[in-house]
N, C-alpha and C positions, 0 to 999 in steps of 0.2 A: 840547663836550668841552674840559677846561683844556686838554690835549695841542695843541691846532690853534691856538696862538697867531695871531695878527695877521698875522705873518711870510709866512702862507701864502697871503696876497692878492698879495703880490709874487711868491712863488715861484710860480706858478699860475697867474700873471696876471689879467687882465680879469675872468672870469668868477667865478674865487676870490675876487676883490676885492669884489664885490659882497657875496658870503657871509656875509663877519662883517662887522660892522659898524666897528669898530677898524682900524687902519691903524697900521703900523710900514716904517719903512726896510729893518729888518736884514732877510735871507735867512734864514738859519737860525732855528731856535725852541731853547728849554731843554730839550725832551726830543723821542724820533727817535720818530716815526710811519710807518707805512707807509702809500704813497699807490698808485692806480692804476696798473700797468704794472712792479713790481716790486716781490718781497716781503723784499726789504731795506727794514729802516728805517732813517730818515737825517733827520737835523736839518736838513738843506738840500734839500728840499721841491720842488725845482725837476731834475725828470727829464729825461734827453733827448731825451725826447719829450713835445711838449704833452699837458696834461692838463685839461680844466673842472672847476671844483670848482663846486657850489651850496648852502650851508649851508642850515639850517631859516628864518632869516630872508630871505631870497631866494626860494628858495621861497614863501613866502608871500606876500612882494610881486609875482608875479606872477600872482597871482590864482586860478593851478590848481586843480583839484576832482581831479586823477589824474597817477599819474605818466606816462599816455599823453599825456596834456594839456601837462604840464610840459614833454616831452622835443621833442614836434612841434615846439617856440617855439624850438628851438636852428638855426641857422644851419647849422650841420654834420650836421644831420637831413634826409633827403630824404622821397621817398615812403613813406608805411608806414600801415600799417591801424591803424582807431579805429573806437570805435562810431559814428563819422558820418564814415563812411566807405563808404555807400554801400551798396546792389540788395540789400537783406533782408542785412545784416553780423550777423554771429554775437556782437557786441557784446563782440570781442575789439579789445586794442589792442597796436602791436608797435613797434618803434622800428628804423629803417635808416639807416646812415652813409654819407655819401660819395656817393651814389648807385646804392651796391649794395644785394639785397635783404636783405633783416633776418635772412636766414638767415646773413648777413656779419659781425651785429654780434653780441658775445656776452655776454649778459646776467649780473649777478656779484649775491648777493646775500650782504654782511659777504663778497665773494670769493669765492663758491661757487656753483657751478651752481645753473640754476634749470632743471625739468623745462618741457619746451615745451608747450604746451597741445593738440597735433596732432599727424598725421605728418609734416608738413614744417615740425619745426622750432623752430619759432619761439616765442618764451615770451609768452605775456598779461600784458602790464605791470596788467591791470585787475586781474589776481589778486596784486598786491602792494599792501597797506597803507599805503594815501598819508597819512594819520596816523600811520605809525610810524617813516617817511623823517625821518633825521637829517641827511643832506645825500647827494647823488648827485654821484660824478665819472664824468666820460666822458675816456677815455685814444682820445684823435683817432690811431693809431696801431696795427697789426697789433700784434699779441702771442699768436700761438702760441708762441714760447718759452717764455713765463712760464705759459697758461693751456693750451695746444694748440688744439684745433679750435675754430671759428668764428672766432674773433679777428684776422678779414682788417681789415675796414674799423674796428674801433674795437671798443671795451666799453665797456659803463656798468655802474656797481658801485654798486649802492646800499646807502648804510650804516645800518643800522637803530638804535633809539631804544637805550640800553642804561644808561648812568650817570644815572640820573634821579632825584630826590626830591622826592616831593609830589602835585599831583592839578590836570591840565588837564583843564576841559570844553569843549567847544565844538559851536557849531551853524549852520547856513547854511541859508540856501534864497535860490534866481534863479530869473531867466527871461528869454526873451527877448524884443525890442519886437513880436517877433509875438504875445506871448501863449503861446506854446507850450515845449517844452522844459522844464517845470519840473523843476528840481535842489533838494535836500533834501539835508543832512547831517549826522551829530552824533558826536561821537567825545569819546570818554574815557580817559586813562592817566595810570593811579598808578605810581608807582615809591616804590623804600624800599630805602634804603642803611643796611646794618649793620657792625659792626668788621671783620666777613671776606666781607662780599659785599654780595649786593643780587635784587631781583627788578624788572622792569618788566611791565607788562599796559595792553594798548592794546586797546580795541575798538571801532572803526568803524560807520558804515549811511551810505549812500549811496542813493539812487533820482534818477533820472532817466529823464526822459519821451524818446517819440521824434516822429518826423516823418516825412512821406513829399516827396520830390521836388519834387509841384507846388503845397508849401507855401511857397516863394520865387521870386521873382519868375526868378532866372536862369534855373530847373528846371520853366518849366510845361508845356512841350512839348517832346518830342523831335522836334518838327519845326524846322530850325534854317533851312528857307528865308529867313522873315521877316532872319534874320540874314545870308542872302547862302549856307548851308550849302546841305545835300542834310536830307531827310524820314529823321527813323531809326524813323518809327513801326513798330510791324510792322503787317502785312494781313490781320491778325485781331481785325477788329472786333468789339463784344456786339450786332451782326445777323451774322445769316448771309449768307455769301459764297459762293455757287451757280453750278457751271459746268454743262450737260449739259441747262439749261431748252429748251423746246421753242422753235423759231423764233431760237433766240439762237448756235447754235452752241457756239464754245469763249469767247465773252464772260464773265468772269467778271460776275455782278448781284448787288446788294446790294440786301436789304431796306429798302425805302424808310422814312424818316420818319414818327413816327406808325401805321405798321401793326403791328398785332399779331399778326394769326397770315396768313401767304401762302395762298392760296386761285385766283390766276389768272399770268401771267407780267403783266401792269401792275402788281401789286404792289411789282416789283422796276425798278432801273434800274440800267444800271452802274455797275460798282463802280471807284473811283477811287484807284490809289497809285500817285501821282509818282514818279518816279527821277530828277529834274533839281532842279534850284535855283529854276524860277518859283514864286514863291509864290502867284500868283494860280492855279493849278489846285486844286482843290477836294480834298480828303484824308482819305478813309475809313478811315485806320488809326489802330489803339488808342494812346490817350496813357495808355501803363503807367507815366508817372509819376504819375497820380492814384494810384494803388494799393501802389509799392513806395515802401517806407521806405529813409530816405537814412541817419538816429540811430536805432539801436536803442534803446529803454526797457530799462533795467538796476537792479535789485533784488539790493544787496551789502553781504553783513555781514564784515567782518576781524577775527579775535582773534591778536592777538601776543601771547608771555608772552616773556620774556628774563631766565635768572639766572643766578649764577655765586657760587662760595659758596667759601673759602681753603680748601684741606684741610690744608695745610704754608706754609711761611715761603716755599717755594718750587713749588707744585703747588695750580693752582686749577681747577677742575670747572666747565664751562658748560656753557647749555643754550639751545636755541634752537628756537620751537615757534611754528606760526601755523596757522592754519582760515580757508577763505574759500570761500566759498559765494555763488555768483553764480549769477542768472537776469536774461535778456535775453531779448528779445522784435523779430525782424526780420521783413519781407515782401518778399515778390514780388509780381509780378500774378498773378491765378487763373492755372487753368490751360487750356490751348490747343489745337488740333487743326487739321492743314491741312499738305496736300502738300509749304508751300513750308517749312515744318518738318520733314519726312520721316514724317509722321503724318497721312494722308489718312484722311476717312471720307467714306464713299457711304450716301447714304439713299434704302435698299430703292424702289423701284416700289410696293412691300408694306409699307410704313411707316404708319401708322396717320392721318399727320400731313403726307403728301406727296400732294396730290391732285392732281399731273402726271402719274401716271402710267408715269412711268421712273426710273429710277435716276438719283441726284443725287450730285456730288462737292460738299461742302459743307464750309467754313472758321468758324471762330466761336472766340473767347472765353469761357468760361463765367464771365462775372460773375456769376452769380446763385448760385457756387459760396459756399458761407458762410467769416467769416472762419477759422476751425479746420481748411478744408479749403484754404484755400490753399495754397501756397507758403511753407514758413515756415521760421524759425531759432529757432524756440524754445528757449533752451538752459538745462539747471540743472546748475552745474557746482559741484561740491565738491574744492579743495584743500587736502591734509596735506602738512605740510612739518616736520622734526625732527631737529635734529641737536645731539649730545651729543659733551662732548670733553674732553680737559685738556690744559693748556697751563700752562707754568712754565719756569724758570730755571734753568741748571746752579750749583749753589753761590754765589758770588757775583761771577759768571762774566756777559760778555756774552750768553753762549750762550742762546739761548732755543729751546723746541720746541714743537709742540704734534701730538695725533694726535685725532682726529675721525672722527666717523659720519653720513652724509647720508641723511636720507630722505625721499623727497617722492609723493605719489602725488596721482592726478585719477584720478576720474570724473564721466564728463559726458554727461549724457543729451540730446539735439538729439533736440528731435518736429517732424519733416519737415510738417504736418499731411495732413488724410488728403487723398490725390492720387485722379486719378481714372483706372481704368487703362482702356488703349487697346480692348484685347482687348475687352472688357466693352461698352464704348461702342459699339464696330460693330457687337456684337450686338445691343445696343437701338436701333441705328439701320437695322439691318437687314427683315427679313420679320418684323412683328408679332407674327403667327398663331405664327410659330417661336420667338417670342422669350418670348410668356406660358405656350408649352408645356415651356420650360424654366426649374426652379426658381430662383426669385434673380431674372428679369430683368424688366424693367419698360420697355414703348417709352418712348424719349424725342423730344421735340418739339426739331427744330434746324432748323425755318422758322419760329420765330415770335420773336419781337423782345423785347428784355431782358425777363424775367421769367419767359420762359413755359415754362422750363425750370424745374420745381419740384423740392424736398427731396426728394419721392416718388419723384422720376427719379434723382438725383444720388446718393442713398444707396447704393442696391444698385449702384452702378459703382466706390465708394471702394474703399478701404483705409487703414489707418495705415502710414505712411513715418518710420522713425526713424533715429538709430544710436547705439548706444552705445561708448562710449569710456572704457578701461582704461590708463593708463599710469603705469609708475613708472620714479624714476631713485634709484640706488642706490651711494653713494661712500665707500669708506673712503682718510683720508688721513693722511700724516705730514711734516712740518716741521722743521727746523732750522736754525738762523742763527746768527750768531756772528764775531765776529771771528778771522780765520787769524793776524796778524801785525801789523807794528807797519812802516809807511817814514816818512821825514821827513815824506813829505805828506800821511801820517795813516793811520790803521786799512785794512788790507785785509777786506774782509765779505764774508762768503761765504753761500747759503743754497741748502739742497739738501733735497730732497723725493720724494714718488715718491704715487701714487692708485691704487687701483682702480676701476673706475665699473660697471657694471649698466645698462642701458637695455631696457627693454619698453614695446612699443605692440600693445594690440588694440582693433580695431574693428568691434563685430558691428553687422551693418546687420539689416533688416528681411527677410523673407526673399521679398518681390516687387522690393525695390531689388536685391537681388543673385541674381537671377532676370534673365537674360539671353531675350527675346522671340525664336523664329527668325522668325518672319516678317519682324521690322524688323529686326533686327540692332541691339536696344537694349535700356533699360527697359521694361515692361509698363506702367508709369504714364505718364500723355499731361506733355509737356512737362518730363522727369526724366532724369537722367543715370541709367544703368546703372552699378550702385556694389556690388561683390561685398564681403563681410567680407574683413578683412586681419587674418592673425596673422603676421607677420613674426619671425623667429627673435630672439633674444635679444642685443643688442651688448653684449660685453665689449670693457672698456678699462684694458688695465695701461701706466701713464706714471710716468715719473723724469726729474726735470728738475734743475739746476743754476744757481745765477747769483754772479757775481761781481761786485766795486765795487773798483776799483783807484785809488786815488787817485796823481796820478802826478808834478805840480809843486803847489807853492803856495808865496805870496808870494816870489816873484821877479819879475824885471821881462817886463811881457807876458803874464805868467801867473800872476795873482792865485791863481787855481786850473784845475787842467785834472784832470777824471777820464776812468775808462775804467771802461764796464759791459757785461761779458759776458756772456750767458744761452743756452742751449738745454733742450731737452726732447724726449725721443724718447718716441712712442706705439706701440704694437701695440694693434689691432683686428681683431678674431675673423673677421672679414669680409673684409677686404684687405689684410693684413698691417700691415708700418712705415712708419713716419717719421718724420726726425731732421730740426728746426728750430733754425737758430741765430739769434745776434740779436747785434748790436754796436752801444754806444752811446757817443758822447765828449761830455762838456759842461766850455767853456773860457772862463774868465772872464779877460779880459785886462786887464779892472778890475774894480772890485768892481762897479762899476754896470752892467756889461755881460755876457750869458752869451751864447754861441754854443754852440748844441748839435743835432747829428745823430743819426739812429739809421739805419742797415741790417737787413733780418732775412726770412726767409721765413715762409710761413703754409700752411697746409692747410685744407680745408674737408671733411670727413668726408659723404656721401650720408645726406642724411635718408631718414626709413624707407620716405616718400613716395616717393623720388624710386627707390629702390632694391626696393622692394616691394611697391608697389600694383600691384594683377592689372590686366590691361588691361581696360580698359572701352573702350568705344565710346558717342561722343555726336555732337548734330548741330552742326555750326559753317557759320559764312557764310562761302563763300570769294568771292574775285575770277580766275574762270579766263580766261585772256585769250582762248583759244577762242569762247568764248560771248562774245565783246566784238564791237563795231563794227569795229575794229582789227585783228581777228584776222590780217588777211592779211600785216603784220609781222610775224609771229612763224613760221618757217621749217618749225616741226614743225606745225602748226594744220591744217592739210590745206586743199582750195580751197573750203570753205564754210562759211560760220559755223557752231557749233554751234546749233540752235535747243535754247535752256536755258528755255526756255516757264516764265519763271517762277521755276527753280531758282534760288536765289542759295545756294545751303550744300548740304554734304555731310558723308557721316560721317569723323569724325576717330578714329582710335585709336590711345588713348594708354596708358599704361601706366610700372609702375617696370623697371627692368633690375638686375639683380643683379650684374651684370657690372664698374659703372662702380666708376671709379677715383676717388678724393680728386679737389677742385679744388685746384689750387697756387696761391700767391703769391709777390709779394715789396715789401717797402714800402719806401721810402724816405721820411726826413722831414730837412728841416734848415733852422734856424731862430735865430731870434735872441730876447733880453729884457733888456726897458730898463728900468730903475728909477736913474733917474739924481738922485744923492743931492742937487744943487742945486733940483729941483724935488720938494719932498717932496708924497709922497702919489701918482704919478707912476706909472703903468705904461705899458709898450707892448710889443706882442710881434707878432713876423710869423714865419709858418712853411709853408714849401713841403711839399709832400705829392706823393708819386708811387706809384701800385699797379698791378704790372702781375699780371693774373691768368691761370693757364692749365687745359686742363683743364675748362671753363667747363662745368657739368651743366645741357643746355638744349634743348628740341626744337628743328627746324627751322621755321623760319616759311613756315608754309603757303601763302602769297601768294606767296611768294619763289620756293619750291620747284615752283609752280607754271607762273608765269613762268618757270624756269629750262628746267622740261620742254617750255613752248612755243617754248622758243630753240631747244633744240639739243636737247632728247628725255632730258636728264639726268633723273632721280630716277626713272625708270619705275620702278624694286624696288620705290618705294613709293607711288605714284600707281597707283590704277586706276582705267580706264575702261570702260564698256558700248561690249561690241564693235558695239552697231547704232548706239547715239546718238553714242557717244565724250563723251559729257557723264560726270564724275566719280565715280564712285561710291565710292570712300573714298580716305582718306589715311592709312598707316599711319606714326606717328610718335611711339613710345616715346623715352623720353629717352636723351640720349650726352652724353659729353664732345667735345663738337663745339664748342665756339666758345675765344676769346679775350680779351681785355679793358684797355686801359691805360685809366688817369685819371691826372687829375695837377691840381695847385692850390696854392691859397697861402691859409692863411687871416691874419688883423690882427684884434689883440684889444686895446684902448684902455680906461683907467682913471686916473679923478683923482679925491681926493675935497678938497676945500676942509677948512682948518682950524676948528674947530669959533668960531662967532663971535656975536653975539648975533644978528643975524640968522638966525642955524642952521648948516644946513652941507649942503652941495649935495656931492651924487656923482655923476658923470658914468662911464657906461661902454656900448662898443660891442663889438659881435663882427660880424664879416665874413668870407666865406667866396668868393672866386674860382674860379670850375670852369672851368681854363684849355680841359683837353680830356676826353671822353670817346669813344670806339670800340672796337667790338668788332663784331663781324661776324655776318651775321643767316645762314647758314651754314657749314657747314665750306670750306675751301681756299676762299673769297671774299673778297675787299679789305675794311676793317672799313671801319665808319659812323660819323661822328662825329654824336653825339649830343648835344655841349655845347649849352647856348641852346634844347633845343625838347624838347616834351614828347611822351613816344609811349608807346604802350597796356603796350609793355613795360618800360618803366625810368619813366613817370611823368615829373615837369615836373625836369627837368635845368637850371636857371636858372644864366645863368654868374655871377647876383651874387645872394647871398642874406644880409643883413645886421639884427640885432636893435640898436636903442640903448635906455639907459634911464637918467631922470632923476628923483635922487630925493632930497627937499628936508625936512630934519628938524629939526624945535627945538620942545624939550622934549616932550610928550607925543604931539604933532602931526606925521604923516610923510605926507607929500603924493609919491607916484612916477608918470610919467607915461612911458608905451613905445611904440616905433615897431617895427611887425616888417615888411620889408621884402623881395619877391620879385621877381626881375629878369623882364623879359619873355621870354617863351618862341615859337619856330614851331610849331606844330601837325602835326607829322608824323602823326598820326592819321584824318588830313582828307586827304583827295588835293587841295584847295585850297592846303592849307602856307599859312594864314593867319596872324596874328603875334597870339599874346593879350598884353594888357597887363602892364604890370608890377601889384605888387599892395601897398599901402601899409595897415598896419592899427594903429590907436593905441588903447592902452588907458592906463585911468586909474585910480588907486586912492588912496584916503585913511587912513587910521589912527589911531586915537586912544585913546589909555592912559588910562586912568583907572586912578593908580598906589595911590588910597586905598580904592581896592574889588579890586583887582590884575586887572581886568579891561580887556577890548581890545576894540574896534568896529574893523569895517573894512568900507568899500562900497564897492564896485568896477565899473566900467563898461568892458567889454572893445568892445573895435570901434565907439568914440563914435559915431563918422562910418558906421553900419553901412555897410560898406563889403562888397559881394557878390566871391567869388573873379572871377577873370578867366574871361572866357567862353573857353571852347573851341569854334567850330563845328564841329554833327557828334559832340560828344563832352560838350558842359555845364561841364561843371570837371572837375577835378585831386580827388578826392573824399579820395586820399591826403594830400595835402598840404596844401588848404584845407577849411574849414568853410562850409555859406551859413546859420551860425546869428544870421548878422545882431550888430545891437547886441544884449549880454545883461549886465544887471544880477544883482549878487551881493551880498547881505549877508550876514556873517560874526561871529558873536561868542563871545571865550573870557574865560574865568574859573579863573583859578588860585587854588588853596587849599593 
């Protein structure tokens, strides 16, 4: 866009600088745009609070295929979901600042909501148009004043394609040096500019292949001994696992090597899963990384249209319309059965297929269940997004307005594939004779070794497992800006506004998923969460917000310029009433070359639908009760003998939304400096402090903890129960509260130089850096918090105190050569009761370019992670699935054609 002169590499710093390609000294540009973090426009570009800018040309030097792709590569991005992200992923992708969860960051598209793709929250960057991205800024910075709710840890605002004329083609396909992953893409947009308007049309396709676990060398077993860890396989091997055999007592035996169907107790010997770190004992448990996928395969078409057409000298009509239609394709391992799940089954004395004699407790895997019945996330998701407005000028007056209509809807159909239910199973594993006398059931064989469990058996025990998903979000808004007055030190600007918003989510499940078992106290499907439909009531949102720009000296000595930017916004929601967020910012240039600038402000986080209205369900989770330990006899409530936990490691957890909970609160601080000092032209630096203390924090209790606490001193009995004869666990009731706390705090450095253009070419130098000086927050309520800086753990993900991107990138005349370092600081492994230390994690990528300026055509081939470089191992845990990729070296070629 002409609007975004040069100027905005300095006022933006580092990250802006890469953007355009151009480079200017001055600050200011010729005409005021609005940027990130406030809807005043201003020729001086540079906010009081840090802002990244990345234009279409940057973006594309980095190689991305997506803006989930794009945004991970940022320094100031922590843990957040992708489609290779991991145990059958729904082939959604989301973006998290700071080290809070992505429910923190709040997603803006042209500055406007974008509907979340779920109940908790969270927007699918996959269902935005990575061909229609005109440049994305992230405002590193809380802004409930200006936006309201989410905008604790930062926003990114993506601005989409709109002043266009002409017709880009383009097409790609990669892969990577495994062979696997293949990426396809091709995308097309015309635009056409007339005397009083314009139209643009972008439309996208995208496919990408996926992978399972033990396709890379990091992920081939969840047995982490060899590595010094503990065995995470489970103990539900594809043989049968038999307790109750004659002669053998409570031995569990496993079907030995080689046999196919059991017929004597020699057929079996036992069965072997470690609990220690030797690696030399032998290990019978399933490596369900053969089976679940780490990248989902994703099949995605994006139509944008964008117009806007003069009605008046002063009043012009826009329109803004996209469709995207996505299917992805994830896995788990089949499905599973066995006590130490909370899912036993006994095979009848009277089983067709047991010729001991007596009643057998038996464990197993059903591999031989088909791919369509596994475990899956198959998802087809359709989103509409539309919104119409006008927007114009008061006479020939500063004043400008605009008033708009938002609408956006999903549906998304996920087929669970078909599960196999418990109930069903015990009956074909039961008495025979009873079992053909009743219609539908068929014995099944669960002594005989991988195969011998046929289609014939497996059929009549399915069902289909789905749920469908209804949600829309719905906004009418109005604007106004304008200049109030006139001081020596320039225009005071004022902008005031006020929303309405609409929010609905339904989710009908299946009606055996939301079917509650009594006998288990779960699912009726073996290996499945209990998942009831959710229609939660309707959120309405009426907000009016305010912002001011006070300019307050300029040119005098010391004080080249000093302003002052005022902002609040007050919200009512249908649900929990008000609240009024204020915001204060000062930036003081004591030369023209230097800016000092701070901001103050509080933030709110509004309860997603999830967390406020999912029905409670009950599923099975692994605990660590110190009871059932070695150790028991420190722990003062444990009583004087171990628990015999024969085997248990988990118990039922229930969880649930509460309607009760209140907003989470914040408050941010930032203050910061920027150098563009005029003897070293081309020249940026920037460093900026960051502090968020949060309260309020909407978070269960950690069950380990809560555990522990009750073996100390007998706290949390209300919600711990135990079996009055064994005192071993029988559930954990633990709905969500505003129970916890939260401070961070850090410094990020943003570095930019570009060389004067020379016959040798001209070199750009630019880095981002991000310090995470502390994190804590406390893994219960009234508990001393955790620091979390430097180590990665199940709940916040890899927290690295140093996380830094550079990139170098070398141009003359058609030829542009950029070469990048992405770089993650070493982490402890809280997730490990070893507290081992994974490595730092260095990853270079390479890209080439090349104009051919007499066909108007581009080539670009691109090599991301030369050095295939695998993430840092976690023992006990594999990798960081959020934060790293193990897609190895992958090769991309790329080619467009303007007409």
């Amino acid at each position: 866009m002409k609007s975004l002169k040069p100027a905005l590499l300095v006022a933006t710093a580092l990250p802006a600088l890469a953007a355009f390609p151009a480079f200017a000294q001055e600050a200011p540009t010729e005409q005021a745009i609005v940027i990130t973090g406030s809807r005043l426009a201003s020729p001086d570009l540079t906010g009081s609070a840090p802002v990244t800018v990345l234009g279409r040309e940057a973006i594309e030097q980095t190689g991305s295929s997506s803006v989930g792709e794009l945004l991970r590569e940022m320094p100031v991005a922590t843990s957040s979901a992708s489609e290779s992200s991991g145990r059958g992923n729904n082939g959604t992708a989301t973006v998290a600042l700071r080290g809070l969860s992505a429910v923190n960051t709040l997603v803006l598209i042209n500055g406007r909501r974008v509907l979340p793709f779920s109940d908790a929250g969270t927007v699918d960057l996959n269902s935005i148009p990575f061909e229609a991205v005109e440049r994305v800024e992230v405002l590193q910075d809380g802004a409930s004043a200006i936006y309201g709710s989410d905008a604790i840890a930062g926003v990114v605002n993506l601005i989409m394609r709109k002043d266009f004329e002409g017709l880009i083609v383009k097409g790609g396909l990669g892969f990577s040096t495994y062979g696997d992953l293949p990426l396809y893409e091709a995308s097309a947009t015309y635009g056409k500019r007339f005397t009083r308007g314009g139209f643009l049309v972008n439309v996208s396709w995208r496919k990408s292949g996926g992978n399972v676990f033990a396709d890379r060398p990091i992920t081939r077993d969840p047995d982490w001994r060899p590595f010094g860890g503990h065995q995470q396989r489970d103990p539900l091997p594809p043989y049968p696992v038999v307790e109750g055999l004659p002669g053998t007592g409570d031995t569990q035996m496993i079907l030995r090597d080689g046999i196919t169907q059991a017929t004597s107790v020699a057929d079996f010997r036992p069965a072997s899963f470690p609990s220690g770190t030797d690696p030399s004992i032998p290990n019978d448990g399933i490596n369900y990384y053969k089976y679940e996928s780490v990248a989902s395969s994703i099949n995605q078409i994006n139509v944008l249209v964008n117009g806007d057409y003069e009605l008046s000298s002063n009043v012009k009509a826009f329109v803004e319309g996209s469709f995207v239609r996505r299917k992805s394709l994830g896995f788990l391992a089949p499905d599973y059965f066995g006590a130490v799940f909370g899912q036993p089954i006994t095979v009848s004395a009277n089983n067709d297929y047991n010729p001991f004699g007596v009643d057998l407790d038996v464990s197993r895997t059903i591999i031989e269940q088909p791919l369509s019945g596994r475990r899956l996330s198959d998802v087809s998701a359709k989103t509409y997004r539309i919104v119409g407005g006008l927007e114009g000028t008061i006479g020939d007056s500063s004043w400008k307005w605009d008033v708009s209509y938002n609408y956006q809807k999903l549906d998304q159909f996920t087929n669970g594939g078909r599960g196999i239910l418990y109930p069903r199973l015990q009956e074909a594993a039961g008495d025979s004779d009873l079992c053909r006398a009743t219609p539908g059931c068929v014995p099944i064989n669960l002594l005989g070794g991988p195969g011998t469990i046929t289609q014939a058996m497996i059929d009549p025990l399915s069902a289909d497992s789905w749920t469908d998903v209804n949600s829309s979000l719905q906004s009418a808004t109005a604007n106004i800006s304008g200049t109030l007055f006139a001081l020596p030190a320039g225009d005071v600007q004022i902008a005031v506004g006020g929303e309405y918003r609409t929010e609905s989510y339904d989710a009908t499940r299946d009606p055996i998923s939301s079917t509650l078992d009594p006998a288990t106290n779960s699912s009726p499907f073996l290996s499945r969460s209990y998942s009831p439909s959710t229609y939660p009531p309707t959120r309405k949102v009426s907000e009016a917000y305010a912002e001011l720009a006070v300019p307050i000296l300029k040119d005098v000595p010391f004080f080249n310029r000093l302003d002052l930017e005022l902002a609040g916004r007050f919200s009512h929601y249908n649900q929990f009433g008000t609240t009024t967020n204020p915001k204060i910012g000062v930036k003081w240039r004591p030369v023209r070359d230097v800016l000092l600038r701070g901001s103050w402000g509080t933030g709110f986080r509004a309860p997603t639908f999830q967390e406020a209205y999912a029905p409670q369900s009950t599923g099975y989770s692994s605990i660590i009760d110190p009871c059932a330990q070695v150790d028991f006899a420190s722990y003062a409530k444990c009583g004087p003998t171990m628990l015999d936990a024969q085997g248990k490691t988990g118990t039922f957890i229930i969880t649930g939304g509460n309607p009760d909970l209140k907003p989470e609160k914040a408050k941010n601080l930032t203050l910061g400096t920027v150098i563009t000092p005029s003897f070293i032209p081309r020249l940026s630096l920037t460093v900026d402090f960051y502090k968020i203390r949060k309260t309020n924090v909407i978070t269960t209790a950690d069950r380990n903890y809560v555990l522990r606490q009750n073996a100390t001193d007998g706290s949390y009995a209300d919600i711990i129960k135990r079996d009055p004869a064994t005192g071993l666990v029988t559930s954990i009731y633990n709905v969500r509260q505003n129970l916890a706390s939260l401070r961070l705090q850090g410094i990020d450095v943003g570095f930019q130089y570009a060389t004067a253009t020379a016959p040798i070419g001209r070199f750009t130098f630019r880095g981002d850096m991000t310090y995470l000086d502390s994190f804590k927050t406390s893994p219960a309520p009234d508990t001393p918090a955790v620091e979390y800086a430097g180590t990665y753990s199940s709940s916040n993900g890899t927290l690295a105190k140093v996380r830094a991107t550079g990139r170098i990138t070398w141009d003359r005349g058609p030829l542009s050569l950029t070469t990048a370092l992405r770089y993650v600081g070493p982490v402890t492994n809280t997730a490990s009761n070893l507290r081992e230390r994974a490595n730092s994690y260095v990853q270079n990528d390479w890209m080439v370019t090349y104009n051919i300026d007499v066909m108007k055509a581009k080539i670009s081939f691109g090599i991301d992670n030369i050095f295939n470089k695998m993430p840092p191992m976690l023992v006990d845990v594999g990798y960081d699935f959020n934060t790293f990729n193990a897609r190895g070296r992958f090769f991309a070629l790329r080619v467009q054609k303007d007409f």
